[in-house]
C-alpha positions in Angstrom: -0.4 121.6 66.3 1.7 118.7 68.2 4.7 119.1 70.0 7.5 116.7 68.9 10.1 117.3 71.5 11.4 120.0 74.5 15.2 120.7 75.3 17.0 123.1 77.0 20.3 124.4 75.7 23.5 122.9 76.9 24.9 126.6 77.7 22.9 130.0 76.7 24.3 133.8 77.1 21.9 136.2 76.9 22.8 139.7 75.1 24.2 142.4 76.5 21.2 145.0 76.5 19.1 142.2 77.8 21.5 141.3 80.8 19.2 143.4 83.6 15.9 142.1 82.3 16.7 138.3 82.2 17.5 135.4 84.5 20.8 134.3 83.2 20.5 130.7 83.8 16.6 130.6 82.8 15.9 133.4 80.9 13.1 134.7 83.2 11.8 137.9 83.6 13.9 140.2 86.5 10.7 142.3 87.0 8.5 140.5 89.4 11.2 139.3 91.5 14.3 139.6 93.6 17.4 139.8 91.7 20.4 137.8 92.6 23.7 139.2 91.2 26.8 138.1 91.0 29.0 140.7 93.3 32.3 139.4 91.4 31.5 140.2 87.8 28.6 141.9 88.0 28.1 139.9 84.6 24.8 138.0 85.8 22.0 138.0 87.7 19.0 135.3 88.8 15.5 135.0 89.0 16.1 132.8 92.5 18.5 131.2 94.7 17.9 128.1 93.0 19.2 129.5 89.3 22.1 131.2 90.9 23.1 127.9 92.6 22.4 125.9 89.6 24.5 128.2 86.9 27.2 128.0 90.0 27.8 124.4 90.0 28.0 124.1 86.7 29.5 126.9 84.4 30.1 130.1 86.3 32.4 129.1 89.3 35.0 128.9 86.5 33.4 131.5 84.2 33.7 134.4 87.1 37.3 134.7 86.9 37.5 134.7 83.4 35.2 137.3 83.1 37.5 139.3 85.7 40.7 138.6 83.8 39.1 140.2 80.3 40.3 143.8 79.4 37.4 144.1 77.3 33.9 142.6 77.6 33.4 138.9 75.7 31.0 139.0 73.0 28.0 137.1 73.7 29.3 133.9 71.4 32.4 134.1 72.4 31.1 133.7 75.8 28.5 130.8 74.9 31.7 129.2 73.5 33.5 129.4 76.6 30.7 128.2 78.6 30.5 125.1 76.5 33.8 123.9 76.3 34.0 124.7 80.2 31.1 122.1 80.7 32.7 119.8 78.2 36.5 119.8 80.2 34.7 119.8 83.4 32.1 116.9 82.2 29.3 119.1 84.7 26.7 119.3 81.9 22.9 119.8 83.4 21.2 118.9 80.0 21.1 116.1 77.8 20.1 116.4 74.0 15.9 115.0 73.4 17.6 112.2 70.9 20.3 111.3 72.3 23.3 113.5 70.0 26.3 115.3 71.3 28.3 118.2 70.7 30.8 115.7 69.0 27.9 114.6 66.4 27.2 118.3 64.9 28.6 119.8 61.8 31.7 121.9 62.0 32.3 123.1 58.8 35.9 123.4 60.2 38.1 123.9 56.6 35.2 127.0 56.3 35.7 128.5 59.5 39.9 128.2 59.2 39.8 129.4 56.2 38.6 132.8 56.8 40.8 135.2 58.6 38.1 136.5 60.5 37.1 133.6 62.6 40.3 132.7 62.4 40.9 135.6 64.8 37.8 135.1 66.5 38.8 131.0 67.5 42.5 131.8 68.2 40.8 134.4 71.2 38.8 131.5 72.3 41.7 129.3 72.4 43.6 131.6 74.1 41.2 132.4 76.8 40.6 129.1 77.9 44.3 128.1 77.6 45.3 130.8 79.7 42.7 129.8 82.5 44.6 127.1 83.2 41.5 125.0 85.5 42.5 121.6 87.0 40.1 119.9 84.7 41.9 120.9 81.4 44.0 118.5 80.2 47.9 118.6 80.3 48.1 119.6 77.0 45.5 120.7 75.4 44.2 119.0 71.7 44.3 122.6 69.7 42.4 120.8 66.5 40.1 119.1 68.2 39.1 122.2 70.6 38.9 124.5 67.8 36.6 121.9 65.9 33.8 122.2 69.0 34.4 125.9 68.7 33.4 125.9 65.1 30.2 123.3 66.2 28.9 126.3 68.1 29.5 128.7 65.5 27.6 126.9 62.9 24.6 125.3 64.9 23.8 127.9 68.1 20.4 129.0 68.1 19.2 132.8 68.6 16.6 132.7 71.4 13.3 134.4 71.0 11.0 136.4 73.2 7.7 137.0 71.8 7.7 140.7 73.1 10.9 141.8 71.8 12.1 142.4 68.1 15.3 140.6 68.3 16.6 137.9 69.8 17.5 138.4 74.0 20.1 136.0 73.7 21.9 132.9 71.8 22.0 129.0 72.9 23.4 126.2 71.9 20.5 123.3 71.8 22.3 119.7 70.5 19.3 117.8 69.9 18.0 120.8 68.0 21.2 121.4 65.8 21.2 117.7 64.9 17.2 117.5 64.0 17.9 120.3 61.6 21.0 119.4 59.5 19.1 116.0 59.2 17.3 115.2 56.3 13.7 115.3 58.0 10.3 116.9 57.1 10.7 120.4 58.4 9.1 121.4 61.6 9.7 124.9 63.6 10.2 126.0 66.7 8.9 128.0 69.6 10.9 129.2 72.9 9.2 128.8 76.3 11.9 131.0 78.4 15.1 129.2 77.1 13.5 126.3 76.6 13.3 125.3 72.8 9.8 123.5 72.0 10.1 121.5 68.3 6.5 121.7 66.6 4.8 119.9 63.8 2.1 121.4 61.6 -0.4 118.3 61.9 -0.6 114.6 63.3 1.9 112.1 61.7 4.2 115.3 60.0 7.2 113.0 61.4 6.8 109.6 61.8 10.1 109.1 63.8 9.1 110.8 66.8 5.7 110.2 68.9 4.0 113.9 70.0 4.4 114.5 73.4 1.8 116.0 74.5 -0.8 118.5 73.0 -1.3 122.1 72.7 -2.8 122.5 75.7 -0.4 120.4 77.4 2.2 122.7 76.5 3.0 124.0 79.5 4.3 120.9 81.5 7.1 119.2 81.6 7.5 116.0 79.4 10.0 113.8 77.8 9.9 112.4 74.2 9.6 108.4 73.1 10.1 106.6 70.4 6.8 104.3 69.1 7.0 101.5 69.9 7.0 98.4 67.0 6.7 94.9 68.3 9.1 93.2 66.0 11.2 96.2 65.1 14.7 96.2 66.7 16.5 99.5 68.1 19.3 100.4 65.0 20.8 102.3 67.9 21.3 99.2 70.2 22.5 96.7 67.5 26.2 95.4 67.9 26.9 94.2 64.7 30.2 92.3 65.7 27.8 90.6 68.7 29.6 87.0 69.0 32.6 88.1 66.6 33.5 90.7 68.8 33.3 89.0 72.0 35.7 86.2 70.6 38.4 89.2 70.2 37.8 90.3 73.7 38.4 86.9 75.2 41.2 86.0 73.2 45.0 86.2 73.9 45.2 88.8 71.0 43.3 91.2 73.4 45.8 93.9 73.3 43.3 96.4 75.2 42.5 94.0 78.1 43.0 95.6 81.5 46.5 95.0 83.7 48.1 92.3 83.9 46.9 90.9 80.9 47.2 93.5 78.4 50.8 93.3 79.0 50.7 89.5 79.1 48.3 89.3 75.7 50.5 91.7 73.7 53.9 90.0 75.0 51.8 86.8 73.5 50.7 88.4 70.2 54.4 90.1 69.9 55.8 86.5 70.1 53.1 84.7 67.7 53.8 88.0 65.0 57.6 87.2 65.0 57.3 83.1 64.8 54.8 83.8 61.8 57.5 86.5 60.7 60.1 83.4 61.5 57.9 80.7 59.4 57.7 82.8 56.8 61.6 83.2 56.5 62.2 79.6 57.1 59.8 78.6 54.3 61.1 80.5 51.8 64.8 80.3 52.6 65.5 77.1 54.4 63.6 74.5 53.6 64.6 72.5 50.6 62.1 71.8 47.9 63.6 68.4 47.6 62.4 67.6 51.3 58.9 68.4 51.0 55.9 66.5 49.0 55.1 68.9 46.9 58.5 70.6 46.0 58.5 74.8 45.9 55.1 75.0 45.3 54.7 73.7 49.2 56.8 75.5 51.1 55.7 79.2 48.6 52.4 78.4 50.2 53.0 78.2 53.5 55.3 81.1 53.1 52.4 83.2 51.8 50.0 82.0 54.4 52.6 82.9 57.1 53.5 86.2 56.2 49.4 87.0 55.9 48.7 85.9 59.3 51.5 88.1 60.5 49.4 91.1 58.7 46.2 89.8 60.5 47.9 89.6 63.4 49.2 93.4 63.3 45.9 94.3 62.4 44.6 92.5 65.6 46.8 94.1 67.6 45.9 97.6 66.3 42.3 96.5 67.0 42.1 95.4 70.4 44.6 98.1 71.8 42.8 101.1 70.1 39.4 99.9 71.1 38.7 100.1 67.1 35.2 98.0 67.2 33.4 100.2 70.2 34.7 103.5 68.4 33.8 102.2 65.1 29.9 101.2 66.7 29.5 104.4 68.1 30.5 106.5 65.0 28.0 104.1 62.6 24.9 105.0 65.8 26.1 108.4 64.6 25.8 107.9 60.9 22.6 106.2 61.4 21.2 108.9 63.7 21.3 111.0 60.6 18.7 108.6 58.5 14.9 109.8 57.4 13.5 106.9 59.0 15.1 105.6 62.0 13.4 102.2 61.5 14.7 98.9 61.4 15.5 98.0 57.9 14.9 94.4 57.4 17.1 94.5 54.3 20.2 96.4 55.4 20.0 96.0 58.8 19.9 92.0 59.4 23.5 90.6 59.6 22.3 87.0 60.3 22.4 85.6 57.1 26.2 87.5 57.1 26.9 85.6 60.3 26.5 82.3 59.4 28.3 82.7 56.2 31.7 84.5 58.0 31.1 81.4 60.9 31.2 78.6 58.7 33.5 80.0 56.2 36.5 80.9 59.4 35.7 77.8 60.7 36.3 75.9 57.8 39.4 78.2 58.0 40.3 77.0 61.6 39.7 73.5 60.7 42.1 73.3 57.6 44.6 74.6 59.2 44.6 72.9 62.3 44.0 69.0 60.4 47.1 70.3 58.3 49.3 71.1 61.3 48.1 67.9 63.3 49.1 66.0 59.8 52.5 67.4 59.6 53.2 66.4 63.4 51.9 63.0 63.1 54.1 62.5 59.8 57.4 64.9 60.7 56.9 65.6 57.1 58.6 69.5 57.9 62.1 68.7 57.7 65.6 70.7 57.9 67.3 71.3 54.7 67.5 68.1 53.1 67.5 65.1 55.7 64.9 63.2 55.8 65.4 63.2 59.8 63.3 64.8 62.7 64.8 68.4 63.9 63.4 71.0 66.3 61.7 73.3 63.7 58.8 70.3 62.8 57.8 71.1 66.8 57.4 74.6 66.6 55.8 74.8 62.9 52.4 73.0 63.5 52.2 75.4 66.5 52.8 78.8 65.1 50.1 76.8 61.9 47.4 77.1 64.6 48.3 80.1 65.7 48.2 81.6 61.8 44.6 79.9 61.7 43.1 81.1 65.1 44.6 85.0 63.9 42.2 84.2 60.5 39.4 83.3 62.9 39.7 86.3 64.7 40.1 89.0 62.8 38.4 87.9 59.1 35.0 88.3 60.4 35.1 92.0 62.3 37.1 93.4 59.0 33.7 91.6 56.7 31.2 93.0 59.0 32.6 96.2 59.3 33.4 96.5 55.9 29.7 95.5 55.3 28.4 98.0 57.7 29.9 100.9 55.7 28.5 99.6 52.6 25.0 99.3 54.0 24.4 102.4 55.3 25.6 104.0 51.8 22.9 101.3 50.8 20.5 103.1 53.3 21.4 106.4 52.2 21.2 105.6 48.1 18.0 104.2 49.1 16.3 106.8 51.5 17.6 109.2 48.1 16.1 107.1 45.8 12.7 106.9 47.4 12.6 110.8 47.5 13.5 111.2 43.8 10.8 109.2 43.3 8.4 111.3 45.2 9.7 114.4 43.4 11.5 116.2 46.5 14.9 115.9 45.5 14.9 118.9 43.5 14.6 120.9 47.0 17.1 122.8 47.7 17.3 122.2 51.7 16.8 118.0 50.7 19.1 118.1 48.1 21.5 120.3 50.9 20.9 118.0 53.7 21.6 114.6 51.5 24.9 116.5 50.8 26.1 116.7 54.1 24.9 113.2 54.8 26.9 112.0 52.2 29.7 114.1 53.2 29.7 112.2 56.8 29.4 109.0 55.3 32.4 109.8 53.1 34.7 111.3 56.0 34.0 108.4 58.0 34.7 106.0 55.1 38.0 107.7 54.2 39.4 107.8 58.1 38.3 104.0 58.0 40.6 103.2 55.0 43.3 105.5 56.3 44.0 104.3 59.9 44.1 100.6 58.6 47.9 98.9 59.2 50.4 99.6 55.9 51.1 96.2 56.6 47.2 95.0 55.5 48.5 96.4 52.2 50.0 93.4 51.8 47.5 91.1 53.1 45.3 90.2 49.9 48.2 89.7 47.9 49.9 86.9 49.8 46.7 85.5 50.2 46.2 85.5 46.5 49.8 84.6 45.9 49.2 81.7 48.5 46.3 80.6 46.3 48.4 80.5 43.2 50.4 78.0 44.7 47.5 75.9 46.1 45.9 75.7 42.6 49.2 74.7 40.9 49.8 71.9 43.7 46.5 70.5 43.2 47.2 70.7 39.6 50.1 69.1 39.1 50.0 66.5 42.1 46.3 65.4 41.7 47.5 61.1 41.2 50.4 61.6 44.3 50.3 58.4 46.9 50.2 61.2 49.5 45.8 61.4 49.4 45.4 62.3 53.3 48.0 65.4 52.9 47.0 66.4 49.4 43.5 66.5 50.7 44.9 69.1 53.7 46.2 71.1 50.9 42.9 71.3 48.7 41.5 72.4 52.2 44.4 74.9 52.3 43.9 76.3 48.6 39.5 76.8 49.4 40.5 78.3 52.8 42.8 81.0 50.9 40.1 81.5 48.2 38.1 82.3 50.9 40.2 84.8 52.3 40.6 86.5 49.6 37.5 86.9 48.9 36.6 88.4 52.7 39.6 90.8 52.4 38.7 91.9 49.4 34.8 91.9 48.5 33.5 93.8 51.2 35.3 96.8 50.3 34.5 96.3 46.8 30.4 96.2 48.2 31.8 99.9 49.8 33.2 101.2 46.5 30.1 100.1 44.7 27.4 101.5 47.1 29.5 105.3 46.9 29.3 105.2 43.2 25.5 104.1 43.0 24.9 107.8 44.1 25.4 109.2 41.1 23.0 107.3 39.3 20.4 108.2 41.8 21.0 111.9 40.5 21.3 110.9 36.9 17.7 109.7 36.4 16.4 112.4 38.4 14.9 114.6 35.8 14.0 117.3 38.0 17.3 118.0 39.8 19.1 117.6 36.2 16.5 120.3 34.5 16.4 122.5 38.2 17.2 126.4 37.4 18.3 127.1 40.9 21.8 127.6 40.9 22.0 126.4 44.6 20.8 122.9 43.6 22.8 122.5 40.5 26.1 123.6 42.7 24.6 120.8 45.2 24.0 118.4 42.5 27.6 119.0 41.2 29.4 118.1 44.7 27.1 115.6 45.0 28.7 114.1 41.6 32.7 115.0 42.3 32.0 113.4 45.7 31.1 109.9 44.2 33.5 110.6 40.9 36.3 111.4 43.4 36.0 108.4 45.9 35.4 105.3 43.5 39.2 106.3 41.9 41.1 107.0 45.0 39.6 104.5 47.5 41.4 101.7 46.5 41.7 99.0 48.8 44.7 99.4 50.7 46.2 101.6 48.3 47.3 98.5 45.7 44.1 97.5 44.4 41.0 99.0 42.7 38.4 96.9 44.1 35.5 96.2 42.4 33.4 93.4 41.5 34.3 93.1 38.3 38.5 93.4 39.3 38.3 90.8 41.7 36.6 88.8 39.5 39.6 89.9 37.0 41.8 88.9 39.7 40.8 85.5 39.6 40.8 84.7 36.1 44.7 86.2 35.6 44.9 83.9 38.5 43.3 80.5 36.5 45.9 81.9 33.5 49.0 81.7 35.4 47.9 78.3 36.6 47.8 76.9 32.6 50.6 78.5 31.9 52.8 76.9 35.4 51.2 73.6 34.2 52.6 73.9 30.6 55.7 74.9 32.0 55.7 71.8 34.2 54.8 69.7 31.8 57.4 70.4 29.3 60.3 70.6 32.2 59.2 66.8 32.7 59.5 66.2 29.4 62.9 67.3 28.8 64.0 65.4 32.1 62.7 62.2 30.5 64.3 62.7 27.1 67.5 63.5 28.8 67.0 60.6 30.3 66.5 58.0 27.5 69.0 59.9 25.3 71.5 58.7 28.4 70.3 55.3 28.2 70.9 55.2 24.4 74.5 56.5 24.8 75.2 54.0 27.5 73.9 51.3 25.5 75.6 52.1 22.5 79.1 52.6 24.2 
């Protein structure tokens, strides 16, 4: 028998009967010693000075007068509940979690919980109790939602704490590291309680190959920590930034809206200015510029139009980035979502981004490029002109800037929303995988796996949804001008292919592939996300066992397993406009090549009428 890990809880109450019996902060036996009571309360006593000091500092300096206050004796939870969220306001917690989870990573079950009228009542009382203690460290106003949602953690994942020589429990606890190990999808291990600290057993050598045994049996009785073995050419998943060099390209930009004083206020006056020239350039290409002045007529000044008003998207959407912190928050919640994996190894397969990297750096530096070469070109050749005059004017100066300026916002932001994108998609990947490897071994059919993939999925589907919600309205527009802009770089290219102008027309073929290839990083990484969340089902499909199971529990499982993936692939459409898949964006593209024949025709014949116009002139002349 090997232990796995050791914790103690991050706030325990003992019972009521057993209040005179047990050490309140560690669960000791009273009998053999002198007892230490609080003269306040007269709600707790201590084995030694040192517990009494100990539960002092942390919890029960602001617990006493609570206690005091009360009419009627708390309840046992409904005092663990105020000990945690004093420890949680007041940040003086004296235990950390064996692998590394907070009170923020448990399940809540918080739509349960609200929904019953019962603990309804019950977390209202909380709320009120603490409100009404009114303790510097509580914030000004207190988040109601969020506070109630920690309550509801302890509900669901407190542990009752067992003394071999009683019958029932002497008293509850709330272990983290615990909680989290068993709503994961693991090989089951059990526990044992030394005092109040919780011991986490395996029945043989190797039972769980994520965590090394700590010591033996008869080792039990000291004091250890837990590791994780050690691979030589296995990365931590838990250590990997993702964005790396993307990332730190955002921070030391001028679009770093969350840079500390001055220059947050400087970079978002500078990102507020370079929105509203792209707003500008947008405006001025389709509205002011005559067709007649440019090279390549309508089509020309459509596409920078489109272009423009994209990068003023982007640029929103970097704004809402760096101000919000969005990249940290978003690496801390996927450490969360991988936490929750069967193996927490390195996956060579989902987990290497390099090939990723190279493909998002050349592609946004292609990007960069063409639209930089374009801007220079237009300077050098003042070929932006006002209205119809062939002469220079002020706008030609400021255009090529706010061009590089629409180019650097592509280099910024393209690559974070790809990786992220491709983040979410991978660990779906992990998860249809770790599923698919258990279905093969026969286990799915378990009522506890089957349970424990459920609420797996269930984070991975929460966090997907939030992502897609909290994205800018304005990114709704994003793909389409980008496609839009496309459109027009096709028909140019098209229709202009045998112009004098090479050097330029080359600039716009540059134009036109950089625009294919923004579509296709807006766009296909959430269609990789929409295909990974439907892959689910199929998992559960060819598994024989879970389709022919007679335990009702695992066909109820199975089912919101099924309306989960059902459900997501038809409302997560990206941005609300389109349905992304593969196949649509590949759909997409061909409507795309169809309107291009069809613009050429149209061309093509307008031409022709111009030219028989034009001899039938010639005839008339001639024969008057």
């Amino acid at each position: 028998m090997n232990t796995i890990a050791r914790e103690f809880p991050l706030a325990a109450v003992l019972s009521r009967q057993f209040q005179e019996f047990y050490c309140t902060t560690c669960f000791g036996e009273l009998s053999n010693c002198e007892v230490l009571a609080c003269d306040d309360c007269l709600e707790v006593a201590y084995c030694s000075l040192k517990c009494q000091r100990k539960d002092w500092n942390t919890v029960h300096q602001f617990e006493c007068e609570i206690l005091r206050s009360q009419n009627t004796p708390m309840t046992p939870t409904m005092r663990l509940c105020v000990r945690v969220l004093i420890q949680k306001f007041s940040g003086k917690t004296n235990c950390s979690s064996f692998n590394g989870a907070s009170i923020d990573d448990l399940e809540t079950n918080y739509k349960e919980f609200r929904s019953s009228p019962a603990h309804n009542q019950f977390l209202s009382d909380v709320l009120a109790i603490i409100s009404a203690a009114g303790y510097s460290f509580l914030p000004e106003k207190l988040d109601t939602n969020k506070t109630i949602a920690v309550i509801c953690s302890i509900l669901c994942n407190s542990f009752g704490i067992i003394d071999e020589k009683r019958v029932e429990p002497i008293g509850t606890g709330l272990y983290v590291g615990m909680a989290k190990h068993n709503h994961s999808c693991a090989a089951k291990c059990h526990v044992v309680f030394e005092k109040n600290q919780v011991i986490l057993r395996s029945p043989s050598d190797g039972y769980f190959d994520d965590f090394t045994a700590v010591n033996s049996d008869s080792e039990a009785s000291t004091s250890t920590t837990t590791t994780t073995p050690h691979h030589p050419k296995m990365l931590n998943i838990n250590d990997q930034n993702v964005f790396g060099t993307f990332q730190k390209l955002q921070k030391f930009s001028p679009f770093n809206c969350g840079a500390p004083q001055p220059f947050r206020f400087i970079f978002t006056i500078f990102t507020a200015i370079s929105a509203l020239s792209m707003l500008f350039r947008t405006y001025w290409m389709f509205w002011q510029i005559g067709s007649e002045s440019l090279e390549f007529g309508w089509a020309e000044s459509q596409l920078y139009g489109f272009i423009s008003f994209e990068s003023f998207c982007i640029t929103i959407g970097l704004y809402r980035i760096t101000s919000k912190r969005s990249l940290c928050r978003f690496t801390e919640n996927m450490q969360r979502l991988k936490s929750l994996r069967v193996s927490k190894n390195f996956h060579e397969k989902f987990d290497n981004y390099r090939t990723l990297y190279i493909r998002l750096f050349i592609a946004v530096t292609f990007n960069f490029a063409a639209f930089t070469l374009s801007a220079i070109y237009l300077v050098s050749h003042k070929m932006v002109t006002y209205g119809g005059a062939k002469s220079s004017h002020w706008y030609w100066i400021m255009d090529p800037i706010v061009a590089i300026l629409c180019g650097y916002a592509n280099f910024l932001f393209l690559p974070t929303h790809s990786l992220l994108h491709h983040q979410m998609a991978r660990e779906f990947d992990v998860f249809n995988d770790e599923m698919e490897q258990v279905s093969k071994k026969n286990m799915l059919a378990n009522r506890e796996t089957l349970r424990n993939f459920a609420n797996r999925q269930l984070k991975l589907f929460e966090f997907t949804n939030t992502m897609t919600a909290r994205m800018d309205k304005l990114m709704i527009w994003a793909p389409f001008f980008t496609l839009m802009a496309l459109l027009m770089g096709t028909y140019i290219i098209s229709v202009f292919a045998k112009t004098p102008k090479v050097l330029y027309l080359l600039c716009i073929i540059a134009l036109t592939i950089s625009t294919f290839f923004m579509s296709l990083t807006l766009l296909y990484p959430i269609a990789f996300v929409q295909e990974s969340m439907s892959k689910t089902s199929s998992i559960l499909l060819n598994d024989s066992l879970v389709q022919t199971s007679d335990d009702p529990l695992v066909y109820q499982t199975y089912r919101v397993i099924m309306d989960r993936c059902m459900y997501n692939r038809a409302c997560n459409n990206v941005l609300n406009v389109f349905t992304v898949t593969r196949k649509n964006i590949e759909r997409v593209f061909f409507v795309h090549s169809l309107v291009i024949v069809a613009m050429i025709v149209v061309h093509s014949f307008e031409v022709g009428v111009e030219d028989e116009l034009v001899l039938l002139e010639k005839i008339v002349s001639i024969g008057g």
